[in-house]
N, C-alpha and C positions, 0 to 999 in steps of 0.2 A: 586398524586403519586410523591415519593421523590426516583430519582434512583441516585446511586453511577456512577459513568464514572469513573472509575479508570485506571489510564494508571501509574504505577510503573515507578520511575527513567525519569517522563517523561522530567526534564530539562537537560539529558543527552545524551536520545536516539534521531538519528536523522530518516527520512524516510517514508516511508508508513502508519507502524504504528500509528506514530503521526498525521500524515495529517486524517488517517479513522480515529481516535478518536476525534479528535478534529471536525471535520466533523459529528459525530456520536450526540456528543454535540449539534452543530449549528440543526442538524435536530430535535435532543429532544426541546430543546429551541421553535424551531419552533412551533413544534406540544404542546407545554403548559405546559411540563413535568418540575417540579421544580429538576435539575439536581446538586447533588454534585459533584466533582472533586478530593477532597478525603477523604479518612475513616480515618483518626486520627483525633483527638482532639488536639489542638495547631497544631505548623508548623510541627509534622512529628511523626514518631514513638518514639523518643528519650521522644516529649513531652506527647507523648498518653501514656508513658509506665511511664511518673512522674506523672501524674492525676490519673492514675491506684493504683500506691502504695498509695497515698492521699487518698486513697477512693472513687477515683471520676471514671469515664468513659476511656475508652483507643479508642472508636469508633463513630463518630457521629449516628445520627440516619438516618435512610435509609429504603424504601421496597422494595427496587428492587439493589441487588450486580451486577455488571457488570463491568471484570476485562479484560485486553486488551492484559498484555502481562504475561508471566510464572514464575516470580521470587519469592523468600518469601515473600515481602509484599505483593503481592496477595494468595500466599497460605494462609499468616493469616487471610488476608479480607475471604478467604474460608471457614475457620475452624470458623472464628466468626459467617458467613453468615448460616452456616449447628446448631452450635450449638444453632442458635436465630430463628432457623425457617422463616430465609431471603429468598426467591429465587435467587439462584446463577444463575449467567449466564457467562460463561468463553469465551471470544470470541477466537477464532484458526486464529491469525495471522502468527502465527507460526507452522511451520511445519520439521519436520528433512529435508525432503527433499528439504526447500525453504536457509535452514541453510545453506545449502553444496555450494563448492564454492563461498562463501562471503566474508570470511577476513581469518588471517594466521590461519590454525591448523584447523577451522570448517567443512573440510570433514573428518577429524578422530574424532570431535566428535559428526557430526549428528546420525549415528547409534546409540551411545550410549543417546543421544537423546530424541527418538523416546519411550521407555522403559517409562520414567521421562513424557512424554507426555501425554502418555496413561494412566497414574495415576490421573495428574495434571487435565488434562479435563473430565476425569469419575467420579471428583465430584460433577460437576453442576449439575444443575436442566435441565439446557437447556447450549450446545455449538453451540454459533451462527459461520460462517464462510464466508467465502465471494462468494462462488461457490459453485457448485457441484462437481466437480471437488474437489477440496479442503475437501469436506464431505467424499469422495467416500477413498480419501486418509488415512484420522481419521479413517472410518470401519475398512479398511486395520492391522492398530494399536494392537489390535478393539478397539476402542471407544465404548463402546456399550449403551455410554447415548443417550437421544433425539438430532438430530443434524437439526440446520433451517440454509438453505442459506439466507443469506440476505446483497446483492450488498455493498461495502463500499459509492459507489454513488460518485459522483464529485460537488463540488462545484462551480456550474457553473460564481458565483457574484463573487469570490476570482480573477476571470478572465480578471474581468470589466476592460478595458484600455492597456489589452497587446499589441495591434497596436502604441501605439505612443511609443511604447520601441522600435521598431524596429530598426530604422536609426541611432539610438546612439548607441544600443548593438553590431551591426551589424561594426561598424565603432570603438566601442571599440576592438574588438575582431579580428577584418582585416576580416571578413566576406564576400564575395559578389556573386553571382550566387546563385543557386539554392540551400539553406542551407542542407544539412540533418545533422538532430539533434538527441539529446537524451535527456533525464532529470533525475534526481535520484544518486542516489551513484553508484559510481564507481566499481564494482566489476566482476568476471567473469561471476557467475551465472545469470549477464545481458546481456548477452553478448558481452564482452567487446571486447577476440579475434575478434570475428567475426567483428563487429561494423568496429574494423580497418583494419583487411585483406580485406575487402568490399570499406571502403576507398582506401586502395594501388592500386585498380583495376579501379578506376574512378578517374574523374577530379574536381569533388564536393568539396564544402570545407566542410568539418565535425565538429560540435561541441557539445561535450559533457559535457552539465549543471549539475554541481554538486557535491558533496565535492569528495576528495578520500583519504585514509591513503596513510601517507606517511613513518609513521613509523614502529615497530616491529609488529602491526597490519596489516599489507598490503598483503594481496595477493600476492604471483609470478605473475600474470598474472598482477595485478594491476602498482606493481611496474615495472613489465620489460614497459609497454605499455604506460605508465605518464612519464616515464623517456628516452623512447625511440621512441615516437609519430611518426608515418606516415607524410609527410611534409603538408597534407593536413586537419593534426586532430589537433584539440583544444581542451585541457582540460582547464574549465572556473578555477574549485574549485568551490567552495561555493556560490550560489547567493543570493542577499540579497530579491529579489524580482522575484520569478521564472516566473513573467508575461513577461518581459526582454528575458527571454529562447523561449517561445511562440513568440514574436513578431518578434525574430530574424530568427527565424526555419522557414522551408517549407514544408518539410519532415521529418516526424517523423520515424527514424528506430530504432524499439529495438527486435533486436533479442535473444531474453531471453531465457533460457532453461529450467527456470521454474517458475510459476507467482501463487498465489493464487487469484489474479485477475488483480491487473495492474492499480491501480489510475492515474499514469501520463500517462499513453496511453488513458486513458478517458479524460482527461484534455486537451490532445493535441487535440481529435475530437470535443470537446467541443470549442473550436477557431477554427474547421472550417479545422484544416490541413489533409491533406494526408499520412495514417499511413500505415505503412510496419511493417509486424510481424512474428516473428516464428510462424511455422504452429503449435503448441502446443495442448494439450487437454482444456485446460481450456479457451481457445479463441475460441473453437468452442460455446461455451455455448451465447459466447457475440457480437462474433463479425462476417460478411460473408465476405468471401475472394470476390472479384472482386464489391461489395456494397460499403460497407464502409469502407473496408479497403482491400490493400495485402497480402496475405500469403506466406512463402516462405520455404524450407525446406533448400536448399543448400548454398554457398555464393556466387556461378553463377546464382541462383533466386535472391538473393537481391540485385547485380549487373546489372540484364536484369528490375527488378522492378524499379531500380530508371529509369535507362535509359530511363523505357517507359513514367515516371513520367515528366521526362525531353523535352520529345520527346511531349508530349502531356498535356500541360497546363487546355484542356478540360479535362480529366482525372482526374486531377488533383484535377480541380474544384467539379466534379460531385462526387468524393469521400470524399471530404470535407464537402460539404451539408449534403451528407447519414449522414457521422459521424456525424454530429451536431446533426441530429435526434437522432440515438444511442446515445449519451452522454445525450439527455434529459429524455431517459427513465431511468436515474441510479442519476434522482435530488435526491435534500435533502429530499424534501417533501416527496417525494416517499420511504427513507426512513426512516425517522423522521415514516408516517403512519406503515409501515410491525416493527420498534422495539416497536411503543405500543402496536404495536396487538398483540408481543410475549409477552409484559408484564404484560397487562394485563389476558391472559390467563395463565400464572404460578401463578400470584396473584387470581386468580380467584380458579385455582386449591389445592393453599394451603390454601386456607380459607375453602374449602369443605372438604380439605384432600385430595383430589383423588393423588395417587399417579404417 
């Protein structure tokens, strides 16, 4: 089996997206699946569309399409995949609602969105997504094609060595006591207010791993809070090695307001730390409050939460364990195995025809 991984503009996008695909890769790989990268012929479209006029191909060969994020070169990979009798498979990273409160102007255009969504993924064969939570939201839409959850998982080897980043990250950064951290891009929809109205209320030192806009792209929220930081919050920018983020951290708070599942919050549990989260819908599906991680709705709960984290080291401890387990049921293996099973049953389907 030869499947497409197409991830569009992926030397430009940063985030989630990238880490599950490339992630999604590492587990095909795994499981024996001869994995393409992308659907042109030479380096891009420019060259797939001069082999075209030649006479030649504009598309590698592939049996399984599998596109990651919503732009026209995955619409074309669509149109090629429906007109050659490929199995499509459109994964839902994206959501209107995940769009909102991101960067400048994207709460005026997630509504408009949502419309372009619903088009986009009603032409696969199959829309994978990361939750249920995240499916329930596509019906909403409607989406009304086949939809399979299937975990983006965590990469738990990418991991290997984040302890000895500690004492240099921690000393690069003026770091010391009890860290609480974050990881990921900067924006509101992670909760960025809250993140540091929760620092102004404690003694912690706070740091948040991860790029931010600084320019005509930025957020309000982004920009007033990176340019006007609480004395006890650190914005890193950019890490080159996000093991460095894990090694420094103790506390993982991301109070998010909306997650299609939350890879760095599994990567945090996956080393073992002590996570604090929005009580949200899509963390019920993964995670249990007072087990393996905190929940909290208000930002007097995630001010009483660290406190107690602080106050009780046992606690601490015993919620870092649980996590570890929870991040091992979301390996690669696990699933590298649920995306052949989905592919093999669409290849299976359209060799019979069932529709």
């Amino acid at each position: 089996m030869r499947v497409l991984d197409y991830l569009e503009l992926e030397d430009r996008i940063r985030g989630g997206i990238v880490t599950a695909t490339r992630q999604q890769r590492k587990a095909l790989e795994g499981a024996g699946i001869d994995v393409v990268e992308s659907p042109w012929v030479g380096d891009g479209p420019v060259d797939a569309a001069r082999s075209r006029v030649t006479g030649g191909r504009a598309f590698r060969e592939y049996d399984i399409a599998h596109c990651n994020v919503v732009g026209p070169g995955s619409v074309a990979v669509a149109r090629h995949a429906t007109r050659n009798d490929i199995p499509l498979v459109l994964h839902a990273h994206v959501t209107a609602e995940d769009f909102g409160e991101s960067f400048r102007f994207t709460d005026r255009l997630a509504p408009a969105l949502r419309p372009y969504l619903r088009w986009f993924y009603s032409q696969a064969d199959l829309v994978l997504c990361p939750s249920e939570y995240t499916k329930s939201v596509l019906r909403e839409y409607p989406v009304t094609t086949p939809i399979e959850p299937v975990t983006n998982g965590v990469d738990i080897d990418s991991l290997a060595g984040f302890e000895d980043l500690r004492e240099e990250t921690r000393e690069r950064f003026d770091l010391e006591g009890m860290v609480v951290f974050c990881v990921g891009e900067v924006f509101e929809r992670k909760g960025l207010t809250t993140f540091c109205e929760v620092a102004k209320e404690t003694e912690y030192d706070f740091a948040w791993f991860g790029h931010y806009e600084e320019g005509a792209a930025a957020g309000e929220a982004t920009r007033y809070w990176t340019n006007n930081p609480p004395e006890n919050v650190t914005f890193t920018g950019w890490m080159d090695d996000k093991r460095a983020a894990f090694g420094a951290g103790d506390v993982y708070l991301f109070p998010t307001k909306d997650e299609n599942q939350g890879i760095a919050a599994l990567e945090a549990m996956a080393c073992g730390k002590a996570v604090v989260l929005r009580d949200i819908p899509v963390f019920e599906e993964f995670f249990t409050d007072g087990e393996d991680c905190l929940k909290c709705e208000t930002r007097e709960e995630f001010v009483d939460a660290l406190r107690r984290l602080d106050e009780s080291p046992d606690l601490r401890e015993r919620l870092g364990e649980n996590a570890r387990e929870t991040a091992a049921e979301h390996s690669l293996d696990r699933v590298g195995e649920r995306l052949v099973e989905q592919y093999e049953r669409l290849l299976e389907e359209s060799h019979s025809g069932t529709p």
